[in-house]
Backbone as CSV, one residue per row, in Angstrom:
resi,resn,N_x,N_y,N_z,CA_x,CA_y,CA_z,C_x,C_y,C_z
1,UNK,0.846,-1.192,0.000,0.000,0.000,0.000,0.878,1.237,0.000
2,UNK,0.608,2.305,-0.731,1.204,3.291,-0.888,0.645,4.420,-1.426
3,UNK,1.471,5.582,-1.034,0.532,6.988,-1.853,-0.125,7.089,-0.364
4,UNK,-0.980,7.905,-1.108,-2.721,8.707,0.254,-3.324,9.078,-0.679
5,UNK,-3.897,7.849,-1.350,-5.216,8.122,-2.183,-6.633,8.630,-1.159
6,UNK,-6.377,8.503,-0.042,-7.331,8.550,0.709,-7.356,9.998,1.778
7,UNK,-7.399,10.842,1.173,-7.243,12.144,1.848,-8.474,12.958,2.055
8,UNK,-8.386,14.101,3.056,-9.189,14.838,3.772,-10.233,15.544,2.331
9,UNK,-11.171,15.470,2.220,-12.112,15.595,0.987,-11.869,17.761,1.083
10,UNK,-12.215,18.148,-0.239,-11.563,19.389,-0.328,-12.971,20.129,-1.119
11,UNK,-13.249,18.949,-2.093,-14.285,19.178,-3.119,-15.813,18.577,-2.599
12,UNK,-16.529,18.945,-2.998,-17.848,18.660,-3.125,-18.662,17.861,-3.697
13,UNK,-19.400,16.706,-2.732,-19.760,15.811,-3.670,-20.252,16.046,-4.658
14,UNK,-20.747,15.795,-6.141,-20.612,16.655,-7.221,-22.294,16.066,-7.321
15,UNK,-22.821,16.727,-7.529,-24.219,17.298,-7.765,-25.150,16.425,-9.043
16,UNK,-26.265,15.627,-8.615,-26.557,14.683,-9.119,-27.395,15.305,-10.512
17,UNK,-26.519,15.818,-11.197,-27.056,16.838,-12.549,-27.957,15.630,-13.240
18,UNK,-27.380,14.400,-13.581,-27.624,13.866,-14.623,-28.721,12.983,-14.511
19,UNK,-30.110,13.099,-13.188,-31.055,12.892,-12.600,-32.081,14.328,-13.145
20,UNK,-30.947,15.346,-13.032,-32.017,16.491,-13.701,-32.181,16.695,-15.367
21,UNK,-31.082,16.045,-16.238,-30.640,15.705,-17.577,-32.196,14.722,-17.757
22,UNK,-32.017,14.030,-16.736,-32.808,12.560,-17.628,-34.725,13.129,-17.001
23,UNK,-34.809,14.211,-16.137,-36.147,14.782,-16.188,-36.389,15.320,-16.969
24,UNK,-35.655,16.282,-17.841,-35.659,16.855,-18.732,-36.240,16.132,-20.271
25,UNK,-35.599,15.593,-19.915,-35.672,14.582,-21.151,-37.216,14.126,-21.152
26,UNK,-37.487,12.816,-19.942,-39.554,12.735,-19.918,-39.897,13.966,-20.323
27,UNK,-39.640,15.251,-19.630,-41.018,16.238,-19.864,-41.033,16.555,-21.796
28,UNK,-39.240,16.684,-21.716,-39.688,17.105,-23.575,-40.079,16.034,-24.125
29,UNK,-39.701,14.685,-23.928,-40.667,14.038,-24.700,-42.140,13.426,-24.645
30,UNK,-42.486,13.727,-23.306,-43.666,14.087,-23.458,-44.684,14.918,-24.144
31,UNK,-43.560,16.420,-24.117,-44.552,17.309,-25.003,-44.632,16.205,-26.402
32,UNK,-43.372,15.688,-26.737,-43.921,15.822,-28.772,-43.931,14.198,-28.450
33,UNK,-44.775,13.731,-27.808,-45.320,12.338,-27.826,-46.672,12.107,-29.328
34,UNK,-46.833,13.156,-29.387,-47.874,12.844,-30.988,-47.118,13.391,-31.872
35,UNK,-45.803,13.820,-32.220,-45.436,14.222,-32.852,-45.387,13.680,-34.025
36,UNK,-45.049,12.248,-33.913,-44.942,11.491,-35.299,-45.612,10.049,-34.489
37,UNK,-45.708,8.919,-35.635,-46.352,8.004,-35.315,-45.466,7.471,-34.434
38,UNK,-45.238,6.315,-33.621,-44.515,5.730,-32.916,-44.588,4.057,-33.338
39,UNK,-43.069,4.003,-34.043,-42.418,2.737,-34.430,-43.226,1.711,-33.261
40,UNK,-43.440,0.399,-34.170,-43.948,-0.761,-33.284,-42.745,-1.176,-32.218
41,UNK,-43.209,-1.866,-31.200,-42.003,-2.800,-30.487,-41.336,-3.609,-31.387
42,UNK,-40.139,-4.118,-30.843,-39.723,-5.922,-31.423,-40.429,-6.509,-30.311
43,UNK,-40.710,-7.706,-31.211,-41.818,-8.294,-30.075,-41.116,-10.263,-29.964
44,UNK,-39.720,-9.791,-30.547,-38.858,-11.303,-30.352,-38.312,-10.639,-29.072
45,UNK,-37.470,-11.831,-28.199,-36.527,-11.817,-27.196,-35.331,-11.874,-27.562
46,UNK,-34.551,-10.795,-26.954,-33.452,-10.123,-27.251,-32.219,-10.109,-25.790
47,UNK,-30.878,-10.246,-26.004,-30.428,-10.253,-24.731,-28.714,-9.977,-25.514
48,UNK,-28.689,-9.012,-24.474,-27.349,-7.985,-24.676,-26.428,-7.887,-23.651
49,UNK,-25.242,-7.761,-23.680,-24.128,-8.190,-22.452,-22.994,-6.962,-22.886
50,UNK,-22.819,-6.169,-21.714,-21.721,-5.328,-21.617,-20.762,-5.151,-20.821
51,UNK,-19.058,-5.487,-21.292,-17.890,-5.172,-20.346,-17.715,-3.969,-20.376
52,UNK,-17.163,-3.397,-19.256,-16.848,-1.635,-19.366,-15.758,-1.382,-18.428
53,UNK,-15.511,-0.501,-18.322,-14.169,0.553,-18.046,-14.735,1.749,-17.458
54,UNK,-14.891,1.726,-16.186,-15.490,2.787,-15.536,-14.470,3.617,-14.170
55,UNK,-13.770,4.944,-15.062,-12.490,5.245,-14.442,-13.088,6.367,-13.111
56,UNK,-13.384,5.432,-12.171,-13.909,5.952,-11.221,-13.329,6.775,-10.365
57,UNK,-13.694,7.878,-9.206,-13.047,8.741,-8.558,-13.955,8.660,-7.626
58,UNK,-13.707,8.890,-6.178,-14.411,8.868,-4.865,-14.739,10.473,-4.288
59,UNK,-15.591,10.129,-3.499,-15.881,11.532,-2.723,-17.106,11.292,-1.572
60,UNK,-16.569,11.015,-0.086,-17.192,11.447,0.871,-16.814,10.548,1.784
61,UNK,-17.208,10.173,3.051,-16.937,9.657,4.196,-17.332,8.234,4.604
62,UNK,-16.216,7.547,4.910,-16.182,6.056,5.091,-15.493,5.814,6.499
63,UNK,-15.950,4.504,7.225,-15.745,4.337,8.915,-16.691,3.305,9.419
64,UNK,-15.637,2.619,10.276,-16.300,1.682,10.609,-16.077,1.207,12.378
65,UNK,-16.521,1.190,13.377,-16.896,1.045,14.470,-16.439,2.521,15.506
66,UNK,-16.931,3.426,14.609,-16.733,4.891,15.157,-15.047,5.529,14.132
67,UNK,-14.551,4.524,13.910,-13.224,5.638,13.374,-13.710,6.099,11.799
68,UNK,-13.275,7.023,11.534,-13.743,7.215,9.789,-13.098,8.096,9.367
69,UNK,-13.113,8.371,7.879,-11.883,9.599,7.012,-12.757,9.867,6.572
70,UNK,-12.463,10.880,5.545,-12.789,11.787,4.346,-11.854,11.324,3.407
71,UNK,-13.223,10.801,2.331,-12.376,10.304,0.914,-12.462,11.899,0.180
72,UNK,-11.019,11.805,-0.768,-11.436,12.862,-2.000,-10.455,11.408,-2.993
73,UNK,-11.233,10.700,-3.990,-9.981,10.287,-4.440,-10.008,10.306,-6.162
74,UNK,-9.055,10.461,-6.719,-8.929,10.511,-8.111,-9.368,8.972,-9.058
75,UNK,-9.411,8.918,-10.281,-9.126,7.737,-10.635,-8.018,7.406,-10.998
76,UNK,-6.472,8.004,-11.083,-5.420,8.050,-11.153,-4.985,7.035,-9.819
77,UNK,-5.621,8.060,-8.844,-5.367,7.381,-7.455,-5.818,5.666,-7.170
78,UNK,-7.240,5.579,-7.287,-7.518,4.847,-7.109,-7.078,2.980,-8.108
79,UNK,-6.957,3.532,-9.353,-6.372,2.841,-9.974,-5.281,2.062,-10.006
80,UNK,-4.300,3.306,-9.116,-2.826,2.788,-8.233,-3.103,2.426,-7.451
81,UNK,-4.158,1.854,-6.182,-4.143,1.360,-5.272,-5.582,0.116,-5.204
82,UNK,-5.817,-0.676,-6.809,-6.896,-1.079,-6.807,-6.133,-2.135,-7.285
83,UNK,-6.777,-3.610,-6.386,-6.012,-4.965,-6.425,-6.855,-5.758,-7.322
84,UNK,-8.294,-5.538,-7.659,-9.432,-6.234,-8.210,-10.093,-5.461,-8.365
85,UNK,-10.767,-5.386,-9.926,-11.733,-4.844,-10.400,-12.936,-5.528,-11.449
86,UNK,-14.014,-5.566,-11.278,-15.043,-6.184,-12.652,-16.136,-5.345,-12.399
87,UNK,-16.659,-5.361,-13.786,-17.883,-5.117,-13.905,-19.197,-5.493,-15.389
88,UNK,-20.321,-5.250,-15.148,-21.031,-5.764,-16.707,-22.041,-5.666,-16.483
89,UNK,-22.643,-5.521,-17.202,-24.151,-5.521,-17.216,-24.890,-6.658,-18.401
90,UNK,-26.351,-7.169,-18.200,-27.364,-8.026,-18.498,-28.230,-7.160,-19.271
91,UNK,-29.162,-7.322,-20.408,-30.021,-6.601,-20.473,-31.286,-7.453,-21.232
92,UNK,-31.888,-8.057,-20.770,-32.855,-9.044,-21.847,-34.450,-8.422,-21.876
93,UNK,-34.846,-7.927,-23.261,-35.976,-7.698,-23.185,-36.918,-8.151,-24.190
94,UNK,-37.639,-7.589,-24.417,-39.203,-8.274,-25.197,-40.204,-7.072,-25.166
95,UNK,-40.833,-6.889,-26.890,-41.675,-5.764,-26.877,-41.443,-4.391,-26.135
96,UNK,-42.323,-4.202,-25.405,-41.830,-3.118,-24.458,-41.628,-3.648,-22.971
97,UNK,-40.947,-4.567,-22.327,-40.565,-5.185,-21.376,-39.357,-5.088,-21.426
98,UNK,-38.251,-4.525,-20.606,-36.880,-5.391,-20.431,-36.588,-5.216,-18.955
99,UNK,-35.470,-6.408,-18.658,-34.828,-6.995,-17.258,-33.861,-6.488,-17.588
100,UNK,-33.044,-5.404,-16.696,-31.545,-5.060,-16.140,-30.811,-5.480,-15.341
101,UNK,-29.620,-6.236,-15.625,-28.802,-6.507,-14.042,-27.611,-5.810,-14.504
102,UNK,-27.105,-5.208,-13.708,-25.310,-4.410,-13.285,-24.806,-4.847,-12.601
103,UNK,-23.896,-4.959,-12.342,-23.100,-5.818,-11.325,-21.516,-5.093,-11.209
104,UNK,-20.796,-4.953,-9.938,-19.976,-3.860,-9.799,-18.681,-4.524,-8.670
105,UNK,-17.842,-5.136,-8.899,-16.510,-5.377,-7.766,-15.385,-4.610,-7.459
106,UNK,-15.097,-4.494,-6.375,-13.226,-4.047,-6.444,-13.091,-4.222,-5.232
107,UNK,-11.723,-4.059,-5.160,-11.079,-4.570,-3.445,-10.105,-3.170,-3.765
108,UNK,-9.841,-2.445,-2.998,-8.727,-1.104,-3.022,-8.214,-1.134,-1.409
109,UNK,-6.792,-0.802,-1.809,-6.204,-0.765,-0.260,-5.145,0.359,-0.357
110,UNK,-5.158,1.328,0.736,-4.546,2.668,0.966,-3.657,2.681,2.117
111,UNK,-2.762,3.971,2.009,-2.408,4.446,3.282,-3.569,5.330,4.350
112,UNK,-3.867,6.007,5.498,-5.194,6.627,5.866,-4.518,7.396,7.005
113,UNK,-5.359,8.036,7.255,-5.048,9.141,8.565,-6.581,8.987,8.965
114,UNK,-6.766,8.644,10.382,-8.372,8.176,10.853,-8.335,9.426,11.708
115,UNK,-9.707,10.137,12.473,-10.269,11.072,12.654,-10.036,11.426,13.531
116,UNK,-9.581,9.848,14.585,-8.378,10.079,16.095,-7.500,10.381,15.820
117,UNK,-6.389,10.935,14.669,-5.567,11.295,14.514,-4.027,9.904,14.436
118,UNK,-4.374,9.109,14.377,-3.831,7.851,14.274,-3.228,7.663,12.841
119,UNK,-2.390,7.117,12.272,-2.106,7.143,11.044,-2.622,5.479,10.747
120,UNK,-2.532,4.456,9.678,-2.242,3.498,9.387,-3.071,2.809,8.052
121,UNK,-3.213,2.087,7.905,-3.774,1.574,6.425,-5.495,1.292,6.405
122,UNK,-6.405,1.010,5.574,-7.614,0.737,5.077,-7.487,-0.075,4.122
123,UNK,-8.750,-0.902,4.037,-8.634,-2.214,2.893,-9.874,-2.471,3.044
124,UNK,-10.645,-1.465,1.377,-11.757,-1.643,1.242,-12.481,-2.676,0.364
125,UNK,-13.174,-3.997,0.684,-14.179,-4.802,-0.310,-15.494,-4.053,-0.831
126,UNK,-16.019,-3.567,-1.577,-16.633,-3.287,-2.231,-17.356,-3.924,-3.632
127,UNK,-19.049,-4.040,-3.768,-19.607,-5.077,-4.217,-20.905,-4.624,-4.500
128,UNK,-21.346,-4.216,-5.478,-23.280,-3.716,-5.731,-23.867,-4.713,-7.239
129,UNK,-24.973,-4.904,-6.820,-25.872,-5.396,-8.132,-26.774,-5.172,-8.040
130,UNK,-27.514,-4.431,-8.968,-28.862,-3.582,-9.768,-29.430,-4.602,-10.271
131,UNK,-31.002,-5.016,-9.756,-31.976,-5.378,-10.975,-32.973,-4.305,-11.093
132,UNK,-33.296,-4.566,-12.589,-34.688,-3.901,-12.425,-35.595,-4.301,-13.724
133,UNK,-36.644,-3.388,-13.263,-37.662,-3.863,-14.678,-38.232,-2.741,-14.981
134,UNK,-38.518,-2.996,-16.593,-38.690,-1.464,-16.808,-40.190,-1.806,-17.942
135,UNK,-40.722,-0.662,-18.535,-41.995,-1.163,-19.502,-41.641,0.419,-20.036
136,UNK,-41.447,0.110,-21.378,-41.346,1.227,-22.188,-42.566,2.343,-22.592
137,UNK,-42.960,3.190,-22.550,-44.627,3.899,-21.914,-44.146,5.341,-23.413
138,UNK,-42.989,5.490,-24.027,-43.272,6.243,-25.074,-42.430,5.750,-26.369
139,UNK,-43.199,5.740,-27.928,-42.339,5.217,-28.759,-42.717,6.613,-29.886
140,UNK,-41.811,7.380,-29.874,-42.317,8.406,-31.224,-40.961,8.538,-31.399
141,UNK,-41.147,9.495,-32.704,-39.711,9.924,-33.520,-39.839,11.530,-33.575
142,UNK,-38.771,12.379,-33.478,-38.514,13.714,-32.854,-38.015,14.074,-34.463
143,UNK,-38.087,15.667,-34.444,-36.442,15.842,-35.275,-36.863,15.205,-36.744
144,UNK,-35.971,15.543,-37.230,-35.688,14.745,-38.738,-35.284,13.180,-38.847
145,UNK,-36.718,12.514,-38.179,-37.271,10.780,-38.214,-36.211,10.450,-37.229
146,UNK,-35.902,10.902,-35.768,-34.967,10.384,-34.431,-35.752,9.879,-33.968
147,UNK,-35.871,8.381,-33.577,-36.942,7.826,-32.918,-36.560,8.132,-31.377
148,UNK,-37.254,7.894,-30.248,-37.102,8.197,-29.177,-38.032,7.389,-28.214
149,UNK,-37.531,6.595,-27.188,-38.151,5.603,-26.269,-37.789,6.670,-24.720
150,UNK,-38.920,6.398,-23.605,-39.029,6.294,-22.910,-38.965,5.261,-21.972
151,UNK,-38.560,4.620,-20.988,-39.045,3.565,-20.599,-38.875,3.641,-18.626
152,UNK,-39.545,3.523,-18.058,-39.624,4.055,-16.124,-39.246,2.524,-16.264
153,UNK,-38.472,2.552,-14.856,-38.253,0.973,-14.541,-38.491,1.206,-12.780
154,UNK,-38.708,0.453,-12.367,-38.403,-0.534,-10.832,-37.347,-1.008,-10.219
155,UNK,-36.734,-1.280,-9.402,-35.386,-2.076,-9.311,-35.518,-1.683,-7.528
156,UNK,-33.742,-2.614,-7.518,-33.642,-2.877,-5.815,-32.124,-2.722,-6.412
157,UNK,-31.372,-2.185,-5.379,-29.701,-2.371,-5.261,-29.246,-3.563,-3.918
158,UNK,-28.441,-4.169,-4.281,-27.799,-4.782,-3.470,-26.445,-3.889,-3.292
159,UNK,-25.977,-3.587,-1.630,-24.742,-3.931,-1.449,-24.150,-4.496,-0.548
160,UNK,-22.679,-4.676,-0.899,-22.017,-5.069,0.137,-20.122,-4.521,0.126
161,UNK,-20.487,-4.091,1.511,-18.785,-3.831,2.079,-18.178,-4.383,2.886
162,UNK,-17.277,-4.462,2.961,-16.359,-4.925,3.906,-14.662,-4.043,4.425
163,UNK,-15.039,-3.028,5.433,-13.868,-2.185,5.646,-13.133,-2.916,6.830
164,UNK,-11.654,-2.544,6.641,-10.740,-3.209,7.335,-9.715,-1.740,7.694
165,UNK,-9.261,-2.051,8.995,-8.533,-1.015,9.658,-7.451,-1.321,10.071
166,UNK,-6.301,-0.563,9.814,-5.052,-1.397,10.424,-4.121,0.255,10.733
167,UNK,-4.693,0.337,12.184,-3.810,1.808,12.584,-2.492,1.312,13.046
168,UNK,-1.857,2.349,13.044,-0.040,1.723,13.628,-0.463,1.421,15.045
169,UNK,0.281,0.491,15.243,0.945,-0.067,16.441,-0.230,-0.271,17.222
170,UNK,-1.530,-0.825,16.503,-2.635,-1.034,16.987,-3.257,-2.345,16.502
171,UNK,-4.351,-3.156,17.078,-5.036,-4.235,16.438,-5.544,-4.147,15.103
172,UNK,-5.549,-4.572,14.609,-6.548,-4.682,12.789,-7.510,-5.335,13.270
173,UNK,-8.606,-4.582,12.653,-9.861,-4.545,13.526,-10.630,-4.488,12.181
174,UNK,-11.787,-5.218,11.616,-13.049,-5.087,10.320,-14.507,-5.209,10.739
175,UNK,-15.154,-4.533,9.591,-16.513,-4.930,10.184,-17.243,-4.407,8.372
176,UNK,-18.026,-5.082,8.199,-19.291,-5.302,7.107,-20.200,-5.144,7.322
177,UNK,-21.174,-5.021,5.923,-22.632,-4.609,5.813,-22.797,-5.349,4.718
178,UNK,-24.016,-5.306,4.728,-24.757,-5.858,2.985,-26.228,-4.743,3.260
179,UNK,-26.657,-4.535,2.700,-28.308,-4.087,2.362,-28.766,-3.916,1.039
180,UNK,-29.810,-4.080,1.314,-30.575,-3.770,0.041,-31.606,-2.157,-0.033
181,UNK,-31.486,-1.841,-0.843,-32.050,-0.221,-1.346,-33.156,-0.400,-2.472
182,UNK,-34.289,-0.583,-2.222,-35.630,0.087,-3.668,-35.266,1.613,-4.075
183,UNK,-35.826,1.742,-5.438,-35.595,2.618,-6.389,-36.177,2.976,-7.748
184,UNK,-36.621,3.590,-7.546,-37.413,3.841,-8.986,-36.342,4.503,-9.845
185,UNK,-36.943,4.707,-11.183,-35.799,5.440,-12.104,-36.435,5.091,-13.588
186,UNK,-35.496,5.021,-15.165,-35.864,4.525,-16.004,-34.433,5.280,-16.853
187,UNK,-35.002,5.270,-18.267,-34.070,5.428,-19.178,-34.845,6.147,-20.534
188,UNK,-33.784,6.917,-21.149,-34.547,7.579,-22.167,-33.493,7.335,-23.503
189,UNK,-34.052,6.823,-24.428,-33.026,6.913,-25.997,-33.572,7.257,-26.939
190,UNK,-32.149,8.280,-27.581,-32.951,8.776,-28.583,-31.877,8.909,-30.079
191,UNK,-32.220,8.187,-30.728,-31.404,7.860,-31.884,-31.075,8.828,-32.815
192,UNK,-29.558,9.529,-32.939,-28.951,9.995,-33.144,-29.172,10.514,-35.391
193,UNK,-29.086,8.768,-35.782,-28.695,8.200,-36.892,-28.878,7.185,-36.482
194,UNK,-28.947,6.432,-37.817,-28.825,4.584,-37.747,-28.282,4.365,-36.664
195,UNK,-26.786,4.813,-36.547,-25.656,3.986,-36.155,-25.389,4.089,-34.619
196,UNK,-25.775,5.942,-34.440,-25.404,6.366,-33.046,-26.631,6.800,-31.869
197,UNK,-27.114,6.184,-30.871,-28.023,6.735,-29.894,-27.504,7.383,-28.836
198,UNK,-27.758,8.377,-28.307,-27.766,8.751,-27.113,-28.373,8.004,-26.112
199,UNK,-27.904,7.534,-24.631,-29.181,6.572,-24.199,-28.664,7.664,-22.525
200,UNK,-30.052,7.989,-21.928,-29.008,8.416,-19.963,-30.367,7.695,-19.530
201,UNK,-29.597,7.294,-17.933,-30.176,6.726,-16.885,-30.377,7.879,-15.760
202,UNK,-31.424,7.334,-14.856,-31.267,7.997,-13.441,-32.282,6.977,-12.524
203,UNK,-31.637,7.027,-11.703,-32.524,6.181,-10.670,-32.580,7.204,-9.201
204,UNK,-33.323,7.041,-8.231,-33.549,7.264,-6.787,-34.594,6.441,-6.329
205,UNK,-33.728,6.244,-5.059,-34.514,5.356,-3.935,-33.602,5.508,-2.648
206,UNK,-33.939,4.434,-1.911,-33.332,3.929,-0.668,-34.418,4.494,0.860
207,UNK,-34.839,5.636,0.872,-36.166,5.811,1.503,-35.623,5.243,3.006
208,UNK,-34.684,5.083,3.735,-34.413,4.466,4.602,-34.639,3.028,4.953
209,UNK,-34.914,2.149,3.712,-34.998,1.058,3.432,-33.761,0.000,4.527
210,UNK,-33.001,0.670,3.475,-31.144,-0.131,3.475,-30.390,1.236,3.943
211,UNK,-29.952,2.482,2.923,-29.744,3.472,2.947,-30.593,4.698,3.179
212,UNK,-30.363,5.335,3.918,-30.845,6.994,3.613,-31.568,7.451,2.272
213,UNK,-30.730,7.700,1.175,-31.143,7.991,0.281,-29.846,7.343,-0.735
214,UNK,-30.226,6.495,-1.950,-29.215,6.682,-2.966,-29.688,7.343,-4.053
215,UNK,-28.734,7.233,-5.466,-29.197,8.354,-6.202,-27.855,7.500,-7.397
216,UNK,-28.590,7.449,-8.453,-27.010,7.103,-9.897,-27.466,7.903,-11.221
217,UNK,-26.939,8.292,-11.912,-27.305,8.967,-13.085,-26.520,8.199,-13.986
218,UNK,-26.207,8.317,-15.607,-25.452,8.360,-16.469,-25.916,8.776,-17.863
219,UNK,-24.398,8.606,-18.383,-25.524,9.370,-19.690,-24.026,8.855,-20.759
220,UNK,-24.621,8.130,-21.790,-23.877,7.392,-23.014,-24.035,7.918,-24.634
221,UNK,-22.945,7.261,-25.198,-23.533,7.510,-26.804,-22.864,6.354,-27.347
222,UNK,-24.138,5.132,-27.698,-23.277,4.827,-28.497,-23.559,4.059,-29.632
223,UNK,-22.351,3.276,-30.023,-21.707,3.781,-31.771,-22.235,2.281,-32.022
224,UNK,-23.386,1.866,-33.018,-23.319,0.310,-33.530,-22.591,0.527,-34.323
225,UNK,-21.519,-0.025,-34.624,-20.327,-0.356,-35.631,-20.520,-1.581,-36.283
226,UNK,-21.536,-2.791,-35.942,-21.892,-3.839,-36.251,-23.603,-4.273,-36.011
227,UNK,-24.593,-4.762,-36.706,-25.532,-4.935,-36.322,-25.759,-5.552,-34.924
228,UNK,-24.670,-6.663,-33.898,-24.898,-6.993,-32.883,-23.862,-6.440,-31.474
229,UNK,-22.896,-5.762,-32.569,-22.035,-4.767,-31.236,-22.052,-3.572,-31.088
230,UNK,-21.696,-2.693,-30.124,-21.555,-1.472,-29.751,-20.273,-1.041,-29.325
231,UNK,-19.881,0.325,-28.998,-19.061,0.316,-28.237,-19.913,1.958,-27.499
232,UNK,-19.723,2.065,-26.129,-20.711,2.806,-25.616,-19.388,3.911,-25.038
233,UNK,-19.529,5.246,-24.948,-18.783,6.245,-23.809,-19.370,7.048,-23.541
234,UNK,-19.510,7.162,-22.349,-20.139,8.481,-21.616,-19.679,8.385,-20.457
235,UNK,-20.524,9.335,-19.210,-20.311,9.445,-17.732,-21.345,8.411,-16.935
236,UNK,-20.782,8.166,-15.568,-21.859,7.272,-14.776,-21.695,7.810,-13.314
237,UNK,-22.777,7.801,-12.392,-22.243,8.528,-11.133,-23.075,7.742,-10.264
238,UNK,-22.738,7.214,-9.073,-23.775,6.730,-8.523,-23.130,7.154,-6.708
239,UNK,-24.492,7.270,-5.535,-24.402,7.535,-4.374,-24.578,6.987,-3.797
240,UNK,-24.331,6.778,-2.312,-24.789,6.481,-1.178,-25.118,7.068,-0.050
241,UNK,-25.925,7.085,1.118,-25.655,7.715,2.153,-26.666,6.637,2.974
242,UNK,-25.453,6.203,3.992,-25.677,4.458,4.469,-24.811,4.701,5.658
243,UNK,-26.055,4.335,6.818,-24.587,4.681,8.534,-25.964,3.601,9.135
244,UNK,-24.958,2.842,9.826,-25.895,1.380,10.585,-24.511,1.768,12.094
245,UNK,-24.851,2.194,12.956,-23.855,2.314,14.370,-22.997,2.806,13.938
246,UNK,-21.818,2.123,14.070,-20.418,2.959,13.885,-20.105,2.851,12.469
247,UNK,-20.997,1.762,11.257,-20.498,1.893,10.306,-21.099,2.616,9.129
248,UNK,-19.936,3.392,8.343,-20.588,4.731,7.616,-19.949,4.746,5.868
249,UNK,-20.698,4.542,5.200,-20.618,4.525,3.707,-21.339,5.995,3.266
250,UNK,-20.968,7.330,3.353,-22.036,8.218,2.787,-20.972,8.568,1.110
251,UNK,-21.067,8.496,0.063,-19.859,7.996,-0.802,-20.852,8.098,-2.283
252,UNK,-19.961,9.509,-2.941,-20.439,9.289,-4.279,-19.178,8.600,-5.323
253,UNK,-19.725,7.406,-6.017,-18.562,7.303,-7.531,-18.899,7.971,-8.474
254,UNK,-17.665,8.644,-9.228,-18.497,9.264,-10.552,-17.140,9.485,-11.897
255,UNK,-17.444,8.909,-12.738,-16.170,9.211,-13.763,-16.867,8.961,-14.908
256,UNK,-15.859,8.682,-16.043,-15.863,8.542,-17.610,-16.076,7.035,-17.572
257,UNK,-17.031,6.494,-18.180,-16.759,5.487,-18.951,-16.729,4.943,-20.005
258,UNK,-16.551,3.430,-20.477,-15.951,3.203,-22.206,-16.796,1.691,-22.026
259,UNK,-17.564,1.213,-22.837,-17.890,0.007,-22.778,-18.162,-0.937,-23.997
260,UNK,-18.263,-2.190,-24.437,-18.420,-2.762,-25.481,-19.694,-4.043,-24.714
261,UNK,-20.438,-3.651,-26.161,-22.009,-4.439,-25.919,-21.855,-5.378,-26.967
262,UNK,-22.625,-6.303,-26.736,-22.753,-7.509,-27.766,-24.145,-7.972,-27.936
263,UNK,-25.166,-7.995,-28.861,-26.479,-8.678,-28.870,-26.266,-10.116,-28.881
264,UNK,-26.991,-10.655,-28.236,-26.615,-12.696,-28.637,-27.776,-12.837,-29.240
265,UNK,-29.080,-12.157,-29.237,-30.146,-12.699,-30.021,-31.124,-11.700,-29.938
């Protein structure tokens, strides 16, 4: 472990814009919902699989049986101090029906300065998976023939952590959580050209369920280069704000990402 990716936060958790991007989006396409006729569904079953590259950066406060820091961390940073990483997403749908799963790992381990003023290391497990279901509720075309879907979905987050503490010349001491978070949200796309769509997400929930409140946005473009592949880039941001006794996840991720999709059918 090395560096201090894990330092006293300076910046501000950054502001869940892309929740107000994707309101924006329902109300205008609501207005021009008669605008043009609206393309039928596919009414075969379809199922799509995406690896990605999501160059993540941290921001806010983590602790576990009363000790805790202030994250500010880069993805430079975190990247240098990240032992395991995966991620991908599921997407199988039908007509206007589809099932989402995301799925999210890493293990990262730092140098830390804890709040007693103690110096010594952290070694974070980190672990979330998204389902949801969604029913597509607008199909028209905008613009010069841009078709454009609506679709609200449902879902639940799973997580799970596992923080580990190792102050100098002191015991190494851990403690975990798992919960689960409900959430409403959905997705809006709106086709560019043949080739290129714009697609953004936003979800909120947690209602004191599991968490306080969470909150994820994103927002993509991307490129079919092949009738059954993609390659997708945009931003993704997702929150927490999660404290069970002494242990405290309040923690936004948010960076660039790059991904490649594949249709199987």
């Amino acid at each position: 472990m090395k560096g201090a990716a894990f330092m006293t936060a300076t910046h501000p958790v950054p502001v869940p814009w892309l929740v107000t991007v994707f309101v924006v989006c329902i109300s205008a396409a609501v207005e021009v919902r008669t605008a043009a006729a609206a393309p039928p569904p596919d009414d075969e079953w379809h199922l799509t699989t995406e690896l990605a590259l999501w160059g993540t950066s941290a921001d806010g406060t983590a602790g576990a049986r009363g000790i805790q820091a202030d994250v500010d961390v880069g993805f430079s940073d975190i990247f240098n101090h990240l032992d395991f990483g995966a991620m991908g997403d599921v997407a199988l749908y039908k007509g206007n029906w589809i099932f989402m799963f995301n799925g999210f790992y890493a293990r990262l381990e730092d140098d830390q300065t804890f709040n007693d003023g103690r110096g010594g290391a952290i070694t974070s497990d980190m672990g979330f998976a998204d389902f949801a279901l969604g029913y597509t509720i607008v199909r028209t075309e905008v613009g010069d023939h841009m078709p454009l879907t609506i679709t609200p979905a449902i879902g639940v987050r799973y997580t799970y952590l596992k923080i580990e503490l190792n102050p100098n010349q002191f015991p190494t001491f851990d403690d975990h959580r798992d919960w689960w978070d409900p959430y409403v949200g959905g997705q809006v796309v709106l086709g560019l050209n043949p080739k290129l769509d714009w697609r953004t997400q936003a979800t909120i929930g947690g209602w004191g369920v599991g968490s306080d409140s969470v909150w994820s946005g994103a927002t993509f473009l991307d490129w079919h280069f092949r009738d059954n592949m993609a390659v997708n880039v945009g931003y993704r941001a997702m929150s927490w704000d999660y404290e069970d006794g002494g242990f405290k996840w309040d923690m936004t991720l948010y960076g660039p990402w790059i991904g490649f999709t594949v249709k199987w059918f």
